[in-house]
C-alpha positions in Angstrom: 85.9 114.4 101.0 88.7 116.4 102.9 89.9 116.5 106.4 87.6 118.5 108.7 86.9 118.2 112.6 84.6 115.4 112.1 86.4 113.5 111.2 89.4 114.4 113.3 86.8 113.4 116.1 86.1 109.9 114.7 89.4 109.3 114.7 89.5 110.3 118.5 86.8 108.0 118.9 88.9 105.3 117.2 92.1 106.0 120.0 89.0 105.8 122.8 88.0 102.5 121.7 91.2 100.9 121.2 92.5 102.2 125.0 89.7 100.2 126.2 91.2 97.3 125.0 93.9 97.6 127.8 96.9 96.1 125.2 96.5 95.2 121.9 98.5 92.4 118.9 97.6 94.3 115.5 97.5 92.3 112.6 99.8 94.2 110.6 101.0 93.7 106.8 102.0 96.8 105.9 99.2 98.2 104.0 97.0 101.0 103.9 94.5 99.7 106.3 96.6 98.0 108.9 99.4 100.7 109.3 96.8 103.3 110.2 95.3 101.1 112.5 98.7 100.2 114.2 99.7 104.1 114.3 96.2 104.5 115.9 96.8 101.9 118.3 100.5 103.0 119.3 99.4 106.3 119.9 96.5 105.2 122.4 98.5 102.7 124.1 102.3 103.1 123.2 104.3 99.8 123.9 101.3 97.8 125.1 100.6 98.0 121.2 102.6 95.2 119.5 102.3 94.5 115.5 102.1 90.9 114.6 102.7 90.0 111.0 102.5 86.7 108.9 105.5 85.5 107.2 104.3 83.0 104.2 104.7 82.5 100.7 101.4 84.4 99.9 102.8 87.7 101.5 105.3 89.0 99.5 109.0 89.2 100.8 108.7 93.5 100.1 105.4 93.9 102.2 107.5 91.8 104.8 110.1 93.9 104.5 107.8 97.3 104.5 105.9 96.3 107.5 109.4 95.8 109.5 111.0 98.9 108.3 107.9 101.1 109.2 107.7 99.2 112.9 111.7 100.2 112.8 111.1 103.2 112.6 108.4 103.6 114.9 109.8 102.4 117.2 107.1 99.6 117.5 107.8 96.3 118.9 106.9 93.7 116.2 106.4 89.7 116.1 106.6 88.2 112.8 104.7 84.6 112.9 105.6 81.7 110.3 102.1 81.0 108.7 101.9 78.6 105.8 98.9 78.5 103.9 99.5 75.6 101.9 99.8 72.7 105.3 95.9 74.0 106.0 93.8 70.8 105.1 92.0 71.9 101.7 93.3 75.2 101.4 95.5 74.0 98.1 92.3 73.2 96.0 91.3 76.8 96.7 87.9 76.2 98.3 85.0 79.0 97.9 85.9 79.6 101.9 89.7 79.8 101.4 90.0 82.9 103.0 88.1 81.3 106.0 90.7 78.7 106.3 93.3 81.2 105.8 91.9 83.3 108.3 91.3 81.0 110.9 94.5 79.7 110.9 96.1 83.0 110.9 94.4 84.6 113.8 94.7 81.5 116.2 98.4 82.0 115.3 97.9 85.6 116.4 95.9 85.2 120.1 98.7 82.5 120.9 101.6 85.1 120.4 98.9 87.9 122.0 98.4 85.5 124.7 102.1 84.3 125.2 103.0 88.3 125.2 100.1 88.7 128.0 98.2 91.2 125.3 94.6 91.3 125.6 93.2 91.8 122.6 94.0 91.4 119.0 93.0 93.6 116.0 92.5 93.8 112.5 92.1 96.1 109.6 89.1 95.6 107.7 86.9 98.9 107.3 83.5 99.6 106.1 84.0 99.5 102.6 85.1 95.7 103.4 80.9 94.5 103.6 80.4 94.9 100.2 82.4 92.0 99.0 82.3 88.3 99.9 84.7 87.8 102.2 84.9 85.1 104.3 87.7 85.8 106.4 85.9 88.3 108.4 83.7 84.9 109.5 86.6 83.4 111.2 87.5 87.3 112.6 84.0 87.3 114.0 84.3 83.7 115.6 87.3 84.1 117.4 86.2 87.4 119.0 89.0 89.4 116.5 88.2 93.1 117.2 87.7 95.0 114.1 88.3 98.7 115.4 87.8 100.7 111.9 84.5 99.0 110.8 83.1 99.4 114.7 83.7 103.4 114.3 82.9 103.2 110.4 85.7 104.2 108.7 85.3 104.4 104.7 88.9 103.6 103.1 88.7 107.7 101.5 89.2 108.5 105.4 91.3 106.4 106.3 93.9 107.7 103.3 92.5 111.0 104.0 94.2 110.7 107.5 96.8 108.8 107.1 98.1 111.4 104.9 97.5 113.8 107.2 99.4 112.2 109.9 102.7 111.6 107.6 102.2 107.8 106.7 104.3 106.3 104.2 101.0 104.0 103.0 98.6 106.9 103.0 98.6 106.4 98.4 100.0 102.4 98.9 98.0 100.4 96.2 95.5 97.9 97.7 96.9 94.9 98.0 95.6 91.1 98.7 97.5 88.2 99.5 98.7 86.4 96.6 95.9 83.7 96.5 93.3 86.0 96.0 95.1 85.6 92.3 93.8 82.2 91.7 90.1 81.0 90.3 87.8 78.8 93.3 88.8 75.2 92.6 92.4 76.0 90.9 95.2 74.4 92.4 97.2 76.6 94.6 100.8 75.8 94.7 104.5 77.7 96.2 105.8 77.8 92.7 102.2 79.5 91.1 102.4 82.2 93.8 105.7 82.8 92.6 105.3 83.8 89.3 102.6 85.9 90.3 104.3 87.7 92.6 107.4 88.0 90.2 105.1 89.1 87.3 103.4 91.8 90.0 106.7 92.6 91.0 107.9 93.5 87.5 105.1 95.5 86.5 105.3 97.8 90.0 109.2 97.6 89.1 107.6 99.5 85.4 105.8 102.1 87.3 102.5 100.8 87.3 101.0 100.9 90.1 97.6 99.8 91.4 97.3 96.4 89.9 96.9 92.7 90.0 98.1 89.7 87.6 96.2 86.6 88.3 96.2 83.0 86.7 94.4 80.9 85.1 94.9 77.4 84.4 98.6 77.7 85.7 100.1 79.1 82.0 97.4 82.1 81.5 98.4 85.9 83.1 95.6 88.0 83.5 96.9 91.5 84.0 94.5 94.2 85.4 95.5 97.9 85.3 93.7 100.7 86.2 92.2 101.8 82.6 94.1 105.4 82.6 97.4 103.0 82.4 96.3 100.8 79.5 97.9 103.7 76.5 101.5 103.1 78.6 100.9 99.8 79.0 100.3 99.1 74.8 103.2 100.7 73.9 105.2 98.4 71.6 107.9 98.4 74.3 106.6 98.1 77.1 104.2 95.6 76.4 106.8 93.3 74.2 109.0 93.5 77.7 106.1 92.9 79.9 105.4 89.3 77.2 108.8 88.8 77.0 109.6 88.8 81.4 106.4 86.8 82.1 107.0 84.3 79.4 110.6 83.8 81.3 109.1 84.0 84.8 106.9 80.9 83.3 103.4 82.1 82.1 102.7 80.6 78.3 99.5 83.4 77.5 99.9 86.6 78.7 96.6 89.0 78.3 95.2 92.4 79.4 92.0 92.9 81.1 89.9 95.3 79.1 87.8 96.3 82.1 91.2 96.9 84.1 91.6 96.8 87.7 89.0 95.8 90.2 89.2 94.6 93.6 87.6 90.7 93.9 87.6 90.1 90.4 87.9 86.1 91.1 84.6 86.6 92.8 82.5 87.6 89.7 82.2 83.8 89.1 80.7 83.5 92.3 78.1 86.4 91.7 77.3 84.4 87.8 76.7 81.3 89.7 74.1 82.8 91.6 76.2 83.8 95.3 78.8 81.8 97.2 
């Protein structure tokens, strides 16, 4: 697919729908999704667009730090919103709907600060390639009347990089990325200090130049590390992969492995798709 008046006029269409919104929050993190839909919104309604983004210790301190700098220097007036995951009733034991809970929280967070800054509408990310997956976060989106701008026009992720690299973004080849309890098995405890290794053992690896990837745990001791498979000859040299043992035994991990079918998004869910559907 390339950039082609078509979809140059979808993207019009997107700038039409959002204006009727009047103002808008937009759930922002930072990645590829969200900062095309918050340079979308800004450019249909300037300063009645406002970025809202969770602070927590399931969003890494760098995307917090991203998301700010790219607001900076848009010029973007942003509202960062302590969230914390792990006070949600049940949310610890990592339920099959913890990214309802997550969700649900989050985004009556967000219409109180849209609210309290007289915004009338907030917005989030998700696109069409987003229906394909379980995800029950976009339940609790749906419920509380959340507007989902890119999957309403039917924007595939390809366009949306396709376009943010033609408007300049900084995200337009960011990795996917997923909040840090996406990491875990359903029914594995989640806890501050887990979701810090993992993000220390992720931060590493991006740190070695790798970069779409995930590391998740199992049983608290055992890293899982997916890479996209064109990475796995770099990643099996003797020393890289002796460094990579040595760092995650020290950040805490006991077993450290490599996933032979390599990166994939909603890996955790394949248990869920064995067991016959959430």
């Amino acid at each position: 697919m390339k950039l082609d008046n078509e979809l140059l006029s979808k993207y019009e269409e997107l700038k039409d729908y959002i204006s009727s919104f009047g103002s808008v929050g937009v759930a922002f993190s930072g990645g590829v999704d969200s900062t095309f839909l918050l340079y979308a919104a800004h450019e249909a309604l300037g300063d009645k667009a406002v970025a809202l983004t969770a602070a927590s210790c399931s969003f890494p301190v760098r995307e917090l730090n991203e998301a700010m700098k790219y607001c900076g220097d848009m010029g973007i007036r942003h509202i960062v919103v302590e969230s914390e995951e792990l006070s949600i009733e049940g949310f610890s034991q990592n339920p099959k709907n913890r990214c309802y809970l997550c969700k649900r929280e989050l985004f009556e967070k967000f219409l109180k600060a849209a609210e309290t800054e007289g915004l009338e509408a907030v917005a989030e990310g998700s696109n069409l390639d987003d229906n394909g997956d379980y995800r029950p976060g976009l339940t609790a989106v749906s419920e509380l009347g959340i507007k989902s701008p890119l999957r309403h026009i039917g924007f595939t992720k390809e366009e949306i990089r396709i376009l943010s690299k033609h408007f300049g973004l900084p995200t337009w080849d960011k990795q996917s990325f997923a909040c840090l309890a996406s990491r875990f098995p359903y029914g594995e405890t989640i806890s501050e200090e887990k979701l810090g290794m993992v993000d220390k053992a992720e931060q590493y690896l991006l740190d070695l130049g790798f970069r779409q990837l995930r590391v998740r745990i199992h049983g608290g001791n055992m890293a899982r590390i997916e890479l996209m498979p064109e990475d796995f000859s770099e990643f099996m040299r003797d020393d890289i992969r002796d460094k990579v043992y040595e760092k995650l035994k020290e950040i805490g991990f006991i077993y450290v492995t490599l996933d032979l079918k390599g990166y994939r998004t909603g890996s955790m869910n394949e248990t869920l798709i064995e067991a016959g559907k959430p």
